[in-house]
C-alpha positions in Angstrom: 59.0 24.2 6.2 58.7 23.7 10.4 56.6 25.5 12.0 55.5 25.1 15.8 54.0 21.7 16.3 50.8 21.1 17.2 49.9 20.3 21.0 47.6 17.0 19.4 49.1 14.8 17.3 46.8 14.2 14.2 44.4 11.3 14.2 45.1 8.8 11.8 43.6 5.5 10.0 45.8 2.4 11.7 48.8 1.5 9.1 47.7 -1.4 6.9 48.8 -4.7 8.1 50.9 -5.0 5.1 53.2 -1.9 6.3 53.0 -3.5 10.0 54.3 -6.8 8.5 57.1 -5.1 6.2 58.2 -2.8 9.2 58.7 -5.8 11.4 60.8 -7.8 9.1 62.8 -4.4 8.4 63.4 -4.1 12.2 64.4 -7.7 12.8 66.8 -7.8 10.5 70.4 -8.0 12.0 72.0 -6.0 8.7 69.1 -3.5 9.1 69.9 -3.4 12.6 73.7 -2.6 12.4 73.1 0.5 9.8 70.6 2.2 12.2 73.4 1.6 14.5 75.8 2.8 12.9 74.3 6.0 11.5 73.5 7.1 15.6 77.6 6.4 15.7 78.3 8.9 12.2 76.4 11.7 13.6 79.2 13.8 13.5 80.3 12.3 10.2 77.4 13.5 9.1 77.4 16.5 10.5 81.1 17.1 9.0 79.5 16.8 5.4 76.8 19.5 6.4 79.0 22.2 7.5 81.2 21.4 4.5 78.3 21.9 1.7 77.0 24.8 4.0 80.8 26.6 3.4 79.7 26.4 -0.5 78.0 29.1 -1.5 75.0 28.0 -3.3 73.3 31.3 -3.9 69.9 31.5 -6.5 70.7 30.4 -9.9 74.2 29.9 -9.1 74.6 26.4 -7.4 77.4 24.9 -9.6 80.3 24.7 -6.9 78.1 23.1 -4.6 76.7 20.5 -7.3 79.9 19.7 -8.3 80.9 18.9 -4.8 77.9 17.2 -4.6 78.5 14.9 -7.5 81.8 13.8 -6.6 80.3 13.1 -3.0 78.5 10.7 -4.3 81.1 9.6 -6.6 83.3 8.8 -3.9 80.8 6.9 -1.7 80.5 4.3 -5.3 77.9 5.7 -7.3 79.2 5.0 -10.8 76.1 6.3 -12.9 76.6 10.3 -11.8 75.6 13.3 -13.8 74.8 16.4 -13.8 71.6 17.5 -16.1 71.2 20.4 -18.3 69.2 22.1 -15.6 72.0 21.6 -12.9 70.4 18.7 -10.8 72.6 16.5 -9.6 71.5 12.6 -10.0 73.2 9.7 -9.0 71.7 6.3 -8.7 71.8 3.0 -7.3 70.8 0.6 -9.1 68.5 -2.5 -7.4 68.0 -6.2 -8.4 65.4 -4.9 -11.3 62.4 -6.3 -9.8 61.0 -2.8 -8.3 59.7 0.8 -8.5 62.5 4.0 -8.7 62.2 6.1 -5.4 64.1 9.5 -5.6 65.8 10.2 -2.5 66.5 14.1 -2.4 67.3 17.3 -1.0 67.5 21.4 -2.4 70.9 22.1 -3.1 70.1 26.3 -3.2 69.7 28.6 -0.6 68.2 32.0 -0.7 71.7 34.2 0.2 73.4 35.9 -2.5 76.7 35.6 -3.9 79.4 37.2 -1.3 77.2 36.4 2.0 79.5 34.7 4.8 78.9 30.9 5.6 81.6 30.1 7.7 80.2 27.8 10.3 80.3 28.6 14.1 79.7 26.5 16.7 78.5 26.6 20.6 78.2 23.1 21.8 75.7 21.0 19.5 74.7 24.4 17.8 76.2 25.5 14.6 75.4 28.6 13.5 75.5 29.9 9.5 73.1 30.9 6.9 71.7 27.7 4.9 73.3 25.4 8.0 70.3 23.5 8.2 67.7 24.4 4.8 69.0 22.4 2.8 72.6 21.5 4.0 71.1 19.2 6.4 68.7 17.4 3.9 71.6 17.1 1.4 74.0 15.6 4.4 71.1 12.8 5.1 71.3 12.0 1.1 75.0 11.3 1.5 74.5 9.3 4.7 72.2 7.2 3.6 73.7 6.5 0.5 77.4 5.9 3.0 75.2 3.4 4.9 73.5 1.2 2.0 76.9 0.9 0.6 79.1 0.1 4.0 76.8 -3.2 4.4 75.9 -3.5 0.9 72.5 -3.3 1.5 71.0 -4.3 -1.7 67.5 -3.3 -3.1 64.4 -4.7 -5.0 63.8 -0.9 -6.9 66.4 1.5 -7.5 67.4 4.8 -5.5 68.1 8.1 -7.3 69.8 10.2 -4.5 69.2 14.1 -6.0 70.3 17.5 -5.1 68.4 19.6 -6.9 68.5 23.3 -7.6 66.1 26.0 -7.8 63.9 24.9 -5.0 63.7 28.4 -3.1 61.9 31.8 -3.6 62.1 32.9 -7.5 64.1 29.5 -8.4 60.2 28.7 -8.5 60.9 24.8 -8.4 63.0 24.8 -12.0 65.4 21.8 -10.7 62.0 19.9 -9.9 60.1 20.9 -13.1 63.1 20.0 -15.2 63.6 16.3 -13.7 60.4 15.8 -14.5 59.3 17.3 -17.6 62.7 16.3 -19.4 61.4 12.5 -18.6 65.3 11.4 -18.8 64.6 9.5 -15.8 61.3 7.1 -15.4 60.3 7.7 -11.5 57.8 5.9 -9.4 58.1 7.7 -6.5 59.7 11.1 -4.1 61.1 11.7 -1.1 62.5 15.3 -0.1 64.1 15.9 3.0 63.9 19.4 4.1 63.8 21.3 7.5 64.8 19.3 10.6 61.7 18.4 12.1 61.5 14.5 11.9 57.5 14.6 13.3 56.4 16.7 11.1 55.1 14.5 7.7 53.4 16.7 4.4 50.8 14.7 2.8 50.0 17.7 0.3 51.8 20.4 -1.5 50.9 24.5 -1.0 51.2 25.3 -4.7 51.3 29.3 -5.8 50.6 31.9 -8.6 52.5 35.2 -8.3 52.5 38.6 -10.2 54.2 41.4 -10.5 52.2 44.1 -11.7 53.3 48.0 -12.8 51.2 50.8 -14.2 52.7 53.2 -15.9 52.0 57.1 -17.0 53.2 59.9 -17.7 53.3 61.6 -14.2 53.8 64.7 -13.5 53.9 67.8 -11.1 51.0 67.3 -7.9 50.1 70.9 -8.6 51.1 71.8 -12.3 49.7 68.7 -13.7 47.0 68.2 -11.9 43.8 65.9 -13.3 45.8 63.5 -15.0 46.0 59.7 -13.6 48.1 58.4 -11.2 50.1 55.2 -11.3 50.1 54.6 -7.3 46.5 55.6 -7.4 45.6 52.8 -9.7 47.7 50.5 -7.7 45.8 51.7 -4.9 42.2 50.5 -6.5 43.3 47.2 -7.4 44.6 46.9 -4.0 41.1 47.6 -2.0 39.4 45.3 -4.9 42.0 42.9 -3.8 41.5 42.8 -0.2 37.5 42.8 -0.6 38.1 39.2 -2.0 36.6 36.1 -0.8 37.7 32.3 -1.0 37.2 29.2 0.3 38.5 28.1 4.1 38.6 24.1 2.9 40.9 24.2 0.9 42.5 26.9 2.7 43.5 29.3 -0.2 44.4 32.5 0.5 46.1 35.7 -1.0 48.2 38.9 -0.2 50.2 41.7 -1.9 53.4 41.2 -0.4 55.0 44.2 -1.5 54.3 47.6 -3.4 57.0 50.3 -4.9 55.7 53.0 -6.4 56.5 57.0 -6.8 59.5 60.1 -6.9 58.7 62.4 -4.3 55.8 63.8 -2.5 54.4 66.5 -4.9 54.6 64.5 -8.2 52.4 62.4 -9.8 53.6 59.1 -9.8 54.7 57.6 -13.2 55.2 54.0 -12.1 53.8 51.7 -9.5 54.7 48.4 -8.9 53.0 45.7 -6.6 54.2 41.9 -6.3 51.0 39.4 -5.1 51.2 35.9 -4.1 48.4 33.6 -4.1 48.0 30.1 -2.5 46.0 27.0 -2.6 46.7 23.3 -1.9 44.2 22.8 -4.8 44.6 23.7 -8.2 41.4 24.6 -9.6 40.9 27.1 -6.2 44.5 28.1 -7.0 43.4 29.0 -10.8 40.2 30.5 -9.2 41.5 32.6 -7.1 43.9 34.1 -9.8 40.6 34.4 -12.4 39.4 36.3 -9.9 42.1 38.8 -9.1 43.6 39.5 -12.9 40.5 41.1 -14.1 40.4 43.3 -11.1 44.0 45.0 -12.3 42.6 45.9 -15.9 39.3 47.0 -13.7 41.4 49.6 -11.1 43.5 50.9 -14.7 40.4 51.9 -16.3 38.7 53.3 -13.7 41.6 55.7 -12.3 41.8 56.7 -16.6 37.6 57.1 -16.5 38.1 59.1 -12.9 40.3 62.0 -14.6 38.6 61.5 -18.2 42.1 61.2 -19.3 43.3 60.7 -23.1 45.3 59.0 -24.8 48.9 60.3 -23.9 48.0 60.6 -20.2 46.2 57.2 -19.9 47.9 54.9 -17.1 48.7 51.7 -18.9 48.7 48.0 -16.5 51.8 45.2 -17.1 51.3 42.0 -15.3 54.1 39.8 -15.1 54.1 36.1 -13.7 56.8 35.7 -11.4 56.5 31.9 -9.9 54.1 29.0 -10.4 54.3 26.3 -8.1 51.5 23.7 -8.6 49.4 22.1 -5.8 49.0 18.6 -5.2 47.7 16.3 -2.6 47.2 12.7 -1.8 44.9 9.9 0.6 46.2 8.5 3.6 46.7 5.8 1.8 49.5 6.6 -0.4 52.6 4.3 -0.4 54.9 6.7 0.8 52.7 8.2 3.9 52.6 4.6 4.8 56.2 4.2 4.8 57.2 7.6 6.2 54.7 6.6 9.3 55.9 2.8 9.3 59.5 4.6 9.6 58.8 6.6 11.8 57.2 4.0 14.6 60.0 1.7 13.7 62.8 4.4 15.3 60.6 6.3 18.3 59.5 9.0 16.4 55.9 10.4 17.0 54.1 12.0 14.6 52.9 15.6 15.5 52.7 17.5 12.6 50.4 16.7 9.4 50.0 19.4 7.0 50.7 20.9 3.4 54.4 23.0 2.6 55.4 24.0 -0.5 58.4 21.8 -1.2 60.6 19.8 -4.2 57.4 17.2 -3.5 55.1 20.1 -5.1 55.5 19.4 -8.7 55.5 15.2 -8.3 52.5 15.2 -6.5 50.7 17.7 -8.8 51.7 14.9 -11.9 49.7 12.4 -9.5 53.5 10.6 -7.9 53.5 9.3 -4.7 55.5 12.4 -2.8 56.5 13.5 0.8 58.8 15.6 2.4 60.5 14.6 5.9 62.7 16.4 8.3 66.7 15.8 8.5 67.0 15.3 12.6 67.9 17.6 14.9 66.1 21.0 15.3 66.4 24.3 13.9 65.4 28.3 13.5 66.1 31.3 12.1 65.9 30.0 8.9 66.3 32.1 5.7 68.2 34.7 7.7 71.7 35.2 8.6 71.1 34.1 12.0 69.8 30.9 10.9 71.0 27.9 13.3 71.2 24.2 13.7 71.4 22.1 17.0 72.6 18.1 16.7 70.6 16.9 19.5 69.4 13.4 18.2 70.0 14.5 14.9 70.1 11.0 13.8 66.7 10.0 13.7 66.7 11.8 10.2 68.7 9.8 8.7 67.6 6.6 10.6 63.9 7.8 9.4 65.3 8.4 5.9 66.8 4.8 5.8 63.4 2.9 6.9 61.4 5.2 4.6 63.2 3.9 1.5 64.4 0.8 2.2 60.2 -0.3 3.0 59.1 1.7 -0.5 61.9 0.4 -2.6 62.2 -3.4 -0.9 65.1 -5.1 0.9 66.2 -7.4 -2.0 65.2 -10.8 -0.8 63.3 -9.4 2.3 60.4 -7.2 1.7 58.2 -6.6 -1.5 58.1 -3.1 -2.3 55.7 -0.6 -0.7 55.7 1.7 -3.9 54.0 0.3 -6.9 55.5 0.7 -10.2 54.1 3.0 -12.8 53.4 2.4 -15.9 56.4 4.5 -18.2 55.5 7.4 -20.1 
């Protein structure tokens, strides 16, 4: 999700004196005070339980080991309510006085290396070095420190907190934990927060949702020479390619589009048989998102039948097109004014953070915010790069402040039972 920050910081509306007011009571409180405390002193606690769920492989469609570790984590820090749903998402929660919304705490409990790849953890001073060692091990270490600090001074809330590791956020896992928790209603939620990445000044008001494809055409093929005049599967690809590119859409809101990757062909003198091309399109809008991919599917059927009409071809040599969707995530977005912008910013003032960063990722917020759910995704502390490769890293420097920011965020959305009201508002149950 982090990406270089910008050298402005975003101009914003001035938080609501209602957010001001809750912040200050949060800050002045002398239990409040302690647990911030305290987490700055468990940084390396919490850094112990991120390079123990990074050493569990948690490869695409295959998170079990680490959910289970997961679920007991939570087990052991007093959640009594702990399950595991039919999807694979882990759920624990924490029940509060009853008189308040339901705030999902979570983080991605998948990473995008297969089975077999090595996630030993090295480390060079504060930098620890393994793939998945900070997306999502370090959003799923917050979770569990936040959840270690409500209970060590019985912090008690107005709403209840649902601490999640999901699965399926990454790549071709195409948001499945997400979809399920929310489509399977098992659990009545007012609100989301996912923390992902490390960057704790970077905020996501909307979601980057996505359509993808894979498309093949298919022939006979043949020899280059021999069998000459009948269609060609790459050159079919190749038309809808150029009517691709040609393509225009809208710069606000930025949509956008791109064949990410084409297979096609045998060897240089044949005609190729089979052609296959993968293409990824983008919006933080859904109706551009659908637009865009009205625009592009007819433009496939449009390059078969033109390479068939190009070589007069017949029946048995005709190239044939098979689209496939591969991934929808939807798009969503919010005002400044939603509950949990507010909070994430009142959090953020409270512990010396400064927001830099203001933008749209495509995240476990995607499919909340696309159901109209308050929904925002914040960074875990510390800093990051490489991600998604085998060099990926992590470096502890002040990696508290995710956590710290974590712990404001939710305790102002959810309400310090006696204290503060509740930023979120309840929904009405479906």
């Amino acid at each position: 999700m982090s990406g270089p920050l910008p050298k402005e910081a975003p101009v914003l509306p001035p938080l609501p004196e209602s957010v001001n007011e809750t912040f200050k009571i949060l800050e002045n409180n002398p239990v409040v005070k302690d647990a911030l405390k305290q987490i700055k002193e468990e940084e390396q606690l919490t850094m112990a339980d991120q390079i123990a769920l990074t050493e569990i492989e948690a490869p695409p469609f295959h998170e079990e080991v680490r959910a289970a570790y997961f679920a007991d984590r939570l087990r052991e820090l007093g959640l009594t309510n702990v399950r595991i749903d039919r999807e694979g998402n882990v759920i624990g929660i924490r029940p509060g006085k009853g008189n308040g919304p339901r705030l999902v705490l979570g983080a991605h409990l998948d990473t995008v290396f297969p089975a077999g790849t090595n996630v030993k953890v090295r480390r060079e001073g504060t930098k620890y070095y393994a793939p998945g060692i900070s997306d999502d091990a370090r959003g799923l270490a917050v979770v569990l420190e936040v959840l270690r600090t409500l209970q060590n001074f019985n912090i008690q809330t107005e709403g209840d907190l649902l601490f999640i590791g999901s699965v399926g956020e990454e790549g071709n896992g195409d948001l499945r934990g997400g979809k399920y928790l929310f489509s399977s209603k098992e659990e009545h939620i007012d609100g989301f927060i996912s923390v992902d990445s490390a960057c704790v000044a970077q905020l996501l008001h909307g979601s980057t949702g996505s359509r993808r494809f894979r498309v093949t055409y298919e022939g006979p093929g043949g020899h280059s020479w021999a069998a000459f005049g009948i269609p060609s599967a790459t050159h079919a690809l190749g038309r809808a390619i150029a009517k691709i590119a040609d393509l225009t859409v809208p710069e606000t809101p930025k949509t956008t589009f791109t064949v990410g990757t084409v297979v096609g062909g045998s060897t240089v003198n044949s005609i190729a048989a089979k052609a296959t091309m993968e293409i990824d399109t983008r919006s933080i809008n859904n109706d551009e998102l659908n637009k865009i991919v009205d625009k592009v599917l007819p433009l496939l059927t449009e390059a078969c039948e033109e390479e068939n009409k190009r070589w007069n071809a017949s029946e048995e040599n005709k190239i044939k097109v098979i689209i496939d969707p591969i991934g929808h995530r939807p798009a969503g977005d919010q005002p400044d004014s939603s509950p949990v912008l507010l909070a994430a910013r009142g959090a953020m003032k409270a512990v010396g953070i400064e927001l830099r960063s203001y933008d749209c990722a495509s995240t476990d917020q995607n499919v909340p915010l696309s159901l109209g759910i308050p929904a925002t995704t914040i960074g875990g502390g510390g800093s990051e790069g490489h991600n998604h490769s085998l060099t990926e890293w992590y470096d502890s420097t002040d990696s508290y402040l995710g956590p710290q920011l974590a712990l404001m965020t939710v305790l102002s959305l959810v309400g310090l039972g006696g204290q503060t009201k509740p930023l979120l508002p309840q929904r009405t149950a479906s």
